[in-house]
BAFI-3210 file (N, C-alpha, C; in Angstrom, 3 decimals, decimal comma, padded with zeros to 6 digits):
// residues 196
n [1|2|3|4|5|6|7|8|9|10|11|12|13|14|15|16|17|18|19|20|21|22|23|24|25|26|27|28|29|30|31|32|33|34|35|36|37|38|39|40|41|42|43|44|45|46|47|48|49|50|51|52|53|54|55|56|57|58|59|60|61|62|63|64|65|66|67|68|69|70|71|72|73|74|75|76|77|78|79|80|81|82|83|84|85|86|87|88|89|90|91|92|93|94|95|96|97|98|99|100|101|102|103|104|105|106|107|108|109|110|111|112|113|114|115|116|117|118|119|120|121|122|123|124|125|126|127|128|129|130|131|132|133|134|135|136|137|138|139|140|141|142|143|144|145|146|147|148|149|150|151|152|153|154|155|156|157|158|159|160|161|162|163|164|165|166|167|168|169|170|171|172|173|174|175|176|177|178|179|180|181|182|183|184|185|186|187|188|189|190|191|192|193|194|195|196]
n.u [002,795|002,968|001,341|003,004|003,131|000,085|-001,150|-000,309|-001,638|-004,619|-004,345|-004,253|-006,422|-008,483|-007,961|-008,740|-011,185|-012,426|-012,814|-010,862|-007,261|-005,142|-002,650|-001,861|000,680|000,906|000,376|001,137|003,389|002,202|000,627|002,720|004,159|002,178|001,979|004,543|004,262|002,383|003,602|005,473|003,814|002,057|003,230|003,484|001,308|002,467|003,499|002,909|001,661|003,013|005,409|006,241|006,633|008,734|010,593|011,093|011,597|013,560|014,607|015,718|017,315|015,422|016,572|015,528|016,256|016,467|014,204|011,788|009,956|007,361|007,130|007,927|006,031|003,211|004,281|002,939|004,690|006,537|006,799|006,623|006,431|005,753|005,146|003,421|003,949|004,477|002,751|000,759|-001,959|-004,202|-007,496|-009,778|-012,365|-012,412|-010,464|-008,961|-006,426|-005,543|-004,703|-002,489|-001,934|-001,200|000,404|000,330|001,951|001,865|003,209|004,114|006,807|007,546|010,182|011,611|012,747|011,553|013,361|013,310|013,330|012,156|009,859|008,322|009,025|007,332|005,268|005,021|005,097|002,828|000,561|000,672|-001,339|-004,162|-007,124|-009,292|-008,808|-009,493|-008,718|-005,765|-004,557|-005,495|-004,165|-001,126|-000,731|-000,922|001,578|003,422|002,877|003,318|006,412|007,459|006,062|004,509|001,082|000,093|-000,695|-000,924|-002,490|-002,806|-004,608|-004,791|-006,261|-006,979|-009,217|-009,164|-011,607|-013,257|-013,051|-012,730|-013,972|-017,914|-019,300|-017,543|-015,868|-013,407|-011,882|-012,222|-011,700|-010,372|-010,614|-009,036|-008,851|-006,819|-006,923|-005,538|-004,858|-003,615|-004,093|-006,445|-008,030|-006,066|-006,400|-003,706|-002,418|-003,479|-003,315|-001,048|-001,261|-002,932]
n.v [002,040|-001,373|-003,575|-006,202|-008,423|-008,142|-008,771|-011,903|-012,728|-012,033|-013,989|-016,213|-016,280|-016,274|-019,143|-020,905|-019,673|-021,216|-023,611|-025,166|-026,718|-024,008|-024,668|-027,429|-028,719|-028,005|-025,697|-024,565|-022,314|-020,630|-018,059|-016,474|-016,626|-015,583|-013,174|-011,997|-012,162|-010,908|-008,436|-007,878|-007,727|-005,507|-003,984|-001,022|000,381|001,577|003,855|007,165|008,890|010,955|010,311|007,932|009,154|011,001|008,878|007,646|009,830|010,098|012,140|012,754|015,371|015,785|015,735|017,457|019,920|021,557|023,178|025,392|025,711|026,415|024,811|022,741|021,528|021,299|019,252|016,427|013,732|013,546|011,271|009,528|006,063|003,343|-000,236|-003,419|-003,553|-006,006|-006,255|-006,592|-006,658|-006,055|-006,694|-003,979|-004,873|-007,558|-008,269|-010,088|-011,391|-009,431|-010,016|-011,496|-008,915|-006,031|-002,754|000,043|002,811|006,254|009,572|012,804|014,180|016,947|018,932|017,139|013,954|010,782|008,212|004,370|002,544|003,532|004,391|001,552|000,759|002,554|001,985|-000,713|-000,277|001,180|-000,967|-002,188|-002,064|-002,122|-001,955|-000,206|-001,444|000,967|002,853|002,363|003,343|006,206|006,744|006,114|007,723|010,124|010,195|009,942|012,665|014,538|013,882|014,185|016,830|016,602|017,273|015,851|012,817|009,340|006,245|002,825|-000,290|-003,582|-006,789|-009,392|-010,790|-012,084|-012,824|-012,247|-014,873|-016,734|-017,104|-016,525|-015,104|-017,063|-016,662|-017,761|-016,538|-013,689|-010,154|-007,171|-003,873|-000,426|002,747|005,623|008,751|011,856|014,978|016,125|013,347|012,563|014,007|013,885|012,590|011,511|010,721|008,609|006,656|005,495|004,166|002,191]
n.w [019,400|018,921|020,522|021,720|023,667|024,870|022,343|022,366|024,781|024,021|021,533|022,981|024,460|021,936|021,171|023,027|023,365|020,367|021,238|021,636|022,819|024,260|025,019|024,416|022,719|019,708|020,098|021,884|021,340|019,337|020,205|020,658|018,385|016,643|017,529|016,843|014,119|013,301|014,493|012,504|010,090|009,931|010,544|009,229|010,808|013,041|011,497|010,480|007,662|007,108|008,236|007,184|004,725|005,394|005,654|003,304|001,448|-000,609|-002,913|-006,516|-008,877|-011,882|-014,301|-016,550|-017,485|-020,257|-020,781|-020,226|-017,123|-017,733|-019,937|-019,122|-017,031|-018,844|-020,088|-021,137|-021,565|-019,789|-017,804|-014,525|-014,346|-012,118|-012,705|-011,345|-009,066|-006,167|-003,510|-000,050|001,936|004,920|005,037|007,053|007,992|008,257|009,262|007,022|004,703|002,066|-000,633|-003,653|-004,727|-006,764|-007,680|-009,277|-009,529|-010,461|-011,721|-012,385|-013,021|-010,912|-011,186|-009,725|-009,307|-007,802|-006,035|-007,496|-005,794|-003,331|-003,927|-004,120|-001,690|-000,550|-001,222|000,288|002,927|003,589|002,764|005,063|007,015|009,219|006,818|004,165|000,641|-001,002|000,740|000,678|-001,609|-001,407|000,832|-000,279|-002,411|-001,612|000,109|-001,983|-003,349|-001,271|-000,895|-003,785|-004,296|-006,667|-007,767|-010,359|-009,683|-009,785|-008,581|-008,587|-007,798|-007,181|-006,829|-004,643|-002,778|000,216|001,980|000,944|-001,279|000,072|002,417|003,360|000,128|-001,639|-003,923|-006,069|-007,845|-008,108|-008,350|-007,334|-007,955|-007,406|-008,339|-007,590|-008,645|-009,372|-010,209|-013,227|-014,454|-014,142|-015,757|-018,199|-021,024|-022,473|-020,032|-018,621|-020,561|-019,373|-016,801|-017,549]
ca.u [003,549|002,022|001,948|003,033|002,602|-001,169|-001,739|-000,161|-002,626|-005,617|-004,899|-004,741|-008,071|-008,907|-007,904|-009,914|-012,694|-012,592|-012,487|-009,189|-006,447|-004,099|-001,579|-001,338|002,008|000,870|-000,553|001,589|003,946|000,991|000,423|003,980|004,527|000,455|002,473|005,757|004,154|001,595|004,395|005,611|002,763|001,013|004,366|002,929|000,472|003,534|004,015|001,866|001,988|004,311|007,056|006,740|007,219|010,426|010,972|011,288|011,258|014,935|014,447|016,618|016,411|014,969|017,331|014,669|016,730|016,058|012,815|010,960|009,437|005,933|007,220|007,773|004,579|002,520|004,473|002,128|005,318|007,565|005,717|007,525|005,672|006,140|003,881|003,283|004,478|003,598|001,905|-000,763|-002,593|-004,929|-009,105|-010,299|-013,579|-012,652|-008,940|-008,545|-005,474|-005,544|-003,214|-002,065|-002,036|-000,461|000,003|000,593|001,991|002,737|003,583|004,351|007,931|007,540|011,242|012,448|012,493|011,881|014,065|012,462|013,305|011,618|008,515|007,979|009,095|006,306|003,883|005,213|004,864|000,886|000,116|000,997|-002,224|-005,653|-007,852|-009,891|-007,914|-009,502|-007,578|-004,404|-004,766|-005,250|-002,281|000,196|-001,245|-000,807|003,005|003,817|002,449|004,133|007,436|007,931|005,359|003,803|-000,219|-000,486|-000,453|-002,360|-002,558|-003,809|-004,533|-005,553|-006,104|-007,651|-009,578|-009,747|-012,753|-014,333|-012,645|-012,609|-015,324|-018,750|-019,608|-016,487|-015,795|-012,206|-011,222|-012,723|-010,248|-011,104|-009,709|-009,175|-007,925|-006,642|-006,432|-005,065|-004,566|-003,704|-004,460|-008,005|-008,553|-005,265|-006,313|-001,996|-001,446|-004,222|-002,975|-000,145|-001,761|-003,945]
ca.v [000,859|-002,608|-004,651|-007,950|-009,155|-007,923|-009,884|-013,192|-012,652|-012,385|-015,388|-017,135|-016,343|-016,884|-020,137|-021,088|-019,799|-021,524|-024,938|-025,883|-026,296|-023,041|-025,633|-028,388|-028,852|-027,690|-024,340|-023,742|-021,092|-020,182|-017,165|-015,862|-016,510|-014,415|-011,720|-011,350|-011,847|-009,235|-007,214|-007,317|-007,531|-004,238|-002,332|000,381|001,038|002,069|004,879|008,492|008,918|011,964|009,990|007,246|010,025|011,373|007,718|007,195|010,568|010,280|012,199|013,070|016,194|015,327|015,759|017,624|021,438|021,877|023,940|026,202|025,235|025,979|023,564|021,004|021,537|021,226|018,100|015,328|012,788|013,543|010,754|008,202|004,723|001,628|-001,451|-004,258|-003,671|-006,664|-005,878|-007,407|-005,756|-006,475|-005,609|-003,704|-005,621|-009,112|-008,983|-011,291|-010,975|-009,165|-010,885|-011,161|-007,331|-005,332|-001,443|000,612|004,104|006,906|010,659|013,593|015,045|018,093|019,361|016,004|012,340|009,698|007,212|003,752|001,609|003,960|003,945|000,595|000,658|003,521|001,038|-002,088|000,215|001,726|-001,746|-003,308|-001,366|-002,378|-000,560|-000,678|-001,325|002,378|004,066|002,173|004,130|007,064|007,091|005,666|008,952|011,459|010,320|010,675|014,044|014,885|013,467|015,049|017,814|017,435|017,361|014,810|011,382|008,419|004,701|001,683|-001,342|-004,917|-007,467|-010,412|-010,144|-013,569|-012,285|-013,212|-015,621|-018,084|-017,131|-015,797|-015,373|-017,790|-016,449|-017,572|-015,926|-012,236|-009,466|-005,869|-003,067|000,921|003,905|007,109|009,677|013,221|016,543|015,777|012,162|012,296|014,718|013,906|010,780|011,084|010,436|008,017|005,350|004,705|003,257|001,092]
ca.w [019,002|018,789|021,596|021,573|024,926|024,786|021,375|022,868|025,577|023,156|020,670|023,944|024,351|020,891|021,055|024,126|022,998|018,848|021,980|021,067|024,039|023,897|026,304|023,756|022,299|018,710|019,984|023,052|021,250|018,766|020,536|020,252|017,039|016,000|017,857|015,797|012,976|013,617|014,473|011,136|008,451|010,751|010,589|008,832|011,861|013,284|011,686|009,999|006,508|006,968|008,885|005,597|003,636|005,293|005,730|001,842|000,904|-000,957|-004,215|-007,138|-010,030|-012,695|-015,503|-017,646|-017,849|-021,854|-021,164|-018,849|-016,265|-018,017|-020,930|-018,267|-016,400|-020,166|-021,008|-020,615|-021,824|-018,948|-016,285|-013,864|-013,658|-011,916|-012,700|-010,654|-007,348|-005,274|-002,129|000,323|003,402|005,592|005,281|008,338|007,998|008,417|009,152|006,068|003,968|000,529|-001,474|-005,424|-005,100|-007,913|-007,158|-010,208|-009,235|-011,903|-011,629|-013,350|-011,821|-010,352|-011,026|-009,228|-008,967|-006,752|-006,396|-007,533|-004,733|-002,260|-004,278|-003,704|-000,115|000,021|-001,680|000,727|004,455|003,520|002,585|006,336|008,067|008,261|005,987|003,285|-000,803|-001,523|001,114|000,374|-003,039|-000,993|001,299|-001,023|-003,481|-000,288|000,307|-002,766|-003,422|-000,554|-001,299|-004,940|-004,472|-007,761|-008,077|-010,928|-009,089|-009,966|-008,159|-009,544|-007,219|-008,296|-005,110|-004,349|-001,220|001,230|002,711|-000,729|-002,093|001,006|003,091|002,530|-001,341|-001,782|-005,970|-006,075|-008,814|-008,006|-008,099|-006,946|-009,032|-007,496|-008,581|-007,326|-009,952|-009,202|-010,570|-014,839|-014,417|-013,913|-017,148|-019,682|-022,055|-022,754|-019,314|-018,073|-021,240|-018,584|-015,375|-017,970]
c.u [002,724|002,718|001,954|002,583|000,744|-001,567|-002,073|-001,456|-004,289|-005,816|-005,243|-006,278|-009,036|-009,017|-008,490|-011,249|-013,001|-012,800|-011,665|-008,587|-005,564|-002,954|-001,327|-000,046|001,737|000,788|000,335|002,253|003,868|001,047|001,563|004,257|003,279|001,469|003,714|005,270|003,003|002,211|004,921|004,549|001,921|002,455|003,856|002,102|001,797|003,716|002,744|002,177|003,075|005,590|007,133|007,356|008,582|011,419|012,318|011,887|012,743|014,417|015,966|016,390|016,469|015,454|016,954|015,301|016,841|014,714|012,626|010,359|008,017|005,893|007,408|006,855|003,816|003,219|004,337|003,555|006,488|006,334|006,901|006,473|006,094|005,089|004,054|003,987|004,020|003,806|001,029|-001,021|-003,335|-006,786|-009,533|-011,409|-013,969|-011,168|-008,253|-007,268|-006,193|-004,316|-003,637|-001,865|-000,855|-001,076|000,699|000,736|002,921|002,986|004,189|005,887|007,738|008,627|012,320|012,026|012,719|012,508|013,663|012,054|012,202|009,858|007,392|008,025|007,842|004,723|003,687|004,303|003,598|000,539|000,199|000,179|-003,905|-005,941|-008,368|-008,758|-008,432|-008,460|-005,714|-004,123|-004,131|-003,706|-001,216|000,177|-000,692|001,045|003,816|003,721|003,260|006,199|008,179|007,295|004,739|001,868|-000,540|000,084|-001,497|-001,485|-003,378|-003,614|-005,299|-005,326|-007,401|-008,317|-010,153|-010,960|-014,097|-014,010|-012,335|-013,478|-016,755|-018,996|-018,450|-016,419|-014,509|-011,478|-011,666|-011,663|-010,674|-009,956|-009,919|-008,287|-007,651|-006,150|-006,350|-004,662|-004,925|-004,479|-005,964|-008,711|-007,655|-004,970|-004,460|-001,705|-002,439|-003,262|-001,871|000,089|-003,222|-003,433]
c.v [-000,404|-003,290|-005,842|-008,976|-009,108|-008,896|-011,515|-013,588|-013,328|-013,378|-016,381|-017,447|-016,657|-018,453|-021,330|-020,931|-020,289|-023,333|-025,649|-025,690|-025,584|-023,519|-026,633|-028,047|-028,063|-026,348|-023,877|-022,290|-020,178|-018,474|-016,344|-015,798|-015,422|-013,021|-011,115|-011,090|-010,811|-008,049|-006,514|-007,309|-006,503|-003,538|-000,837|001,339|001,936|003,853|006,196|008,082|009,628|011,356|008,924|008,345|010,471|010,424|007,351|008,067|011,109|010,535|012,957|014,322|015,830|015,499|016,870|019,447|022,323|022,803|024,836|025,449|025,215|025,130|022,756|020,376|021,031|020,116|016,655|013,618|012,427|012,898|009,636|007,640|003,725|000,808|-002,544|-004,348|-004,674|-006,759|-006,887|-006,109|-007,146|-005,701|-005,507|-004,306|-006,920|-009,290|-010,209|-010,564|-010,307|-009,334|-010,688|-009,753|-006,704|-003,696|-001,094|002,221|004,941|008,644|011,567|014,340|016,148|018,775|018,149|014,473|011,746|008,532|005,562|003,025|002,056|004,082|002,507|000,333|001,657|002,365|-000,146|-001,445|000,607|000,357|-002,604|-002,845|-002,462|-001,460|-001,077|-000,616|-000,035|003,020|003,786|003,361|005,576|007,666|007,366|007,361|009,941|011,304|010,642|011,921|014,717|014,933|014,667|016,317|018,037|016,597|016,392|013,359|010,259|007,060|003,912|000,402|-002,657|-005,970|-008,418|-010,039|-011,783|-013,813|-012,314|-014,153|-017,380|-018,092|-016,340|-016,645|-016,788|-017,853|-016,428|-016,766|-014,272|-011,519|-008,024|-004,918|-001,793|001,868|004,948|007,887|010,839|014,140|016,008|014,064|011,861|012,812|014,478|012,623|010,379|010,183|008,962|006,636|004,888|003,524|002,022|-000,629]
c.w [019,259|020,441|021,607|022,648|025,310|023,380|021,570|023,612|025,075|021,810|021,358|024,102|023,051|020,705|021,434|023,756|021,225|019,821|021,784|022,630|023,484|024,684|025,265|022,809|020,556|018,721|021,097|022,658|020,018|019,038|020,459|019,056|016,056|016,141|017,451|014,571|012,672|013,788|013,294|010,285|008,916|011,234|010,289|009,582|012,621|012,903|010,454|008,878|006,061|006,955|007,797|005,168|004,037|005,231|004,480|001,360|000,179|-002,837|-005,044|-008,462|-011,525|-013,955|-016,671|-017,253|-019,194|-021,820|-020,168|-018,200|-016,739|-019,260|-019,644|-017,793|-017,888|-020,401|-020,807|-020,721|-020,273|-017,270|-015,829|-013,786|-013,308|-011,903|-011,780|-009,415|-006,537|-003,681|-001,398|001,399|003,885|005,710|006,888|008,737|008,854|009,424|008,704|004,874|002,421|-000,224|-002,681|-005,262|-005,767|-007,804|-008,552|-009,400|-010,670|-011,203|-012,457|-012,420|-012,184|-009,960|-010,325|-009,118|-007,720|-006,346|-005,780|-006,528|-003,573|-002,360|-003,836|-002,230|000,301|000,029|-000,013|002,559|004,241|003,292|004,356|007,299|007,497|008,026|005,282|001,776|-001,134|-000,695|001,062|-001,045|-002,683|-000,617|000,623|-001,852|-002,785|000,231|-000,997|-003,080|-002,336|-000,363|-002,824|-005,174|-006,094|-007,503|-009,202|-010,219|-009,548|-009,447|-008,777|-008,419|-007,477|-006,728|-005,377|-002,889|-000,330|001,982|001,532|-001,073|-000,870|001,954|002,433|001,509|-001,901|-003,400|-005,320|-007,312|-009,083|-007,779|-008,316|-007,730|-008,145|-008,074|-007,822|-007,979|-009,624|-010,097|-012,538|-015,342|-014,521|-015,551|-018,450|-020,054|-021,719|-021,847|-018,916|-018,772|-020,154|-017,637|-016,274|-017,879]
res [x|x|x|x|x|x|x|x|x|x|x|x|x|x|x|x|x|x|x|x|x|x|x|x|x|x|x|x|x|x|x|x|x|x|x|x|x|x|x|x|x|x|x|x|x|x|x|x|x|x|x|x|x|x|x|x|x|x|x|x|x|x|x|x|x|x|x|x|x|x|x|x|x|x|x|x|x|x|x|x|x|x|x|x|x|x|x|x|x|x|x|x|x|x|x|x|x|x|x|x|x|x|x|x|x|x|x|x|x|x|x|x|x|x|x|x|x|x|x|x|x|x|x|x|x|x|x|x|x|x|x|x|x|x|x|x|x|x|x|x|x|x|x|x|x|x|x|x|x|x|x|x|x|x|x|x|x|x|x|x|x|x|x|x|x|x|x|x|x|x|x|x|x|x|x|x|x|x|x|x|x|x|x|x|x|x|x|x|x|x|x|x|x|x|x|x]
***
């Protein structure tokens, strides 16, 4: 679990040492406030990917009883997507925000659905860790899969990264693109046109 009283501690010291007073009236309750709000935007450290997943993991069946199961499997049309999910994190690098971020998640149901809200709540809790924008991809990819048990998954993430765009190289208008493409996704044109 995060500790708050240990954070306080260390902006203190941050503060001290940037030669600022961590006692002046602007900064006195500075350090308390780093440490709530650290508490929340690093929720997700909190918890495995599994316990998201049972977290979220509220699915529904998928309506689709007109076929066999190897017509369902073969039918590249039957995909759930949601576009623009907006997200941020945090890069493990710098611990600079990644903001604008737009998560694209799609899927092929695997006899059941997910229900949408939780998607996004899957997207919102993997996004509140540090890490790098590839393994957000990852994760988010790995709870799902886990969640509906099917093998075609694909992520799409779009992000600004503050760690470019305000320090450093300073290109404000740079915007990092990944994917995570799984099982049909990686090989079926049909399905790919989705997450475009």
């Amino acid at each position: 679990m995060i500790d708050e009283r240990a954070i306080e501690e260390h902006i203190r010291g941050i503060l001290a040492a940037l030669g600022d007073d961590p006692d002046r009236e602007g900064l006195r309750d500075t350090p308390r406030r780093v440490a709530r709000m650290y508490s929340e935007v690093f929720e997700g450290m909190n918890y495995t990917n599994h316990e998201i997943a049972e977290m979220f993991g509220k699915t529904f069946e998928d309506g689709f009883e007109d076929g066999s199961d190897a017509e369902m499997d073969a039918d590249p049309g039957r995909v759930v997507v949601m576009k623009d999910i907006d997200m941020f994190s945090y890069c493990e690098h710098h611990m600079a925000l990644m903001y604008d971020m737009k998560a694209t998640v799609a899927y092929v149901p695997g006899g059941k659905v997910i229900g949408l809200s939780k998607i996004a709540r899957v997207c919102d809790m993997v996004g509140r860790r540090l890490q790098l924008q590839e393994k957000i991809g990852k994760d988010i990819a790995d709870i799902i899969t886990e969640i509906n048990g099917s093998e075609d998954v694909a992520v799409t993430l779009e992000a600004c990264h503050s760690c470019v765009t305000a320090r450093g190289i300073k290109k404000t208008n740079t915007k990092t693109y990944t994917a995570e493409l799984r099982g049909r996704f990686r090989t079926d044109p049909m399905l790919q046109i989705y997450i475009k």
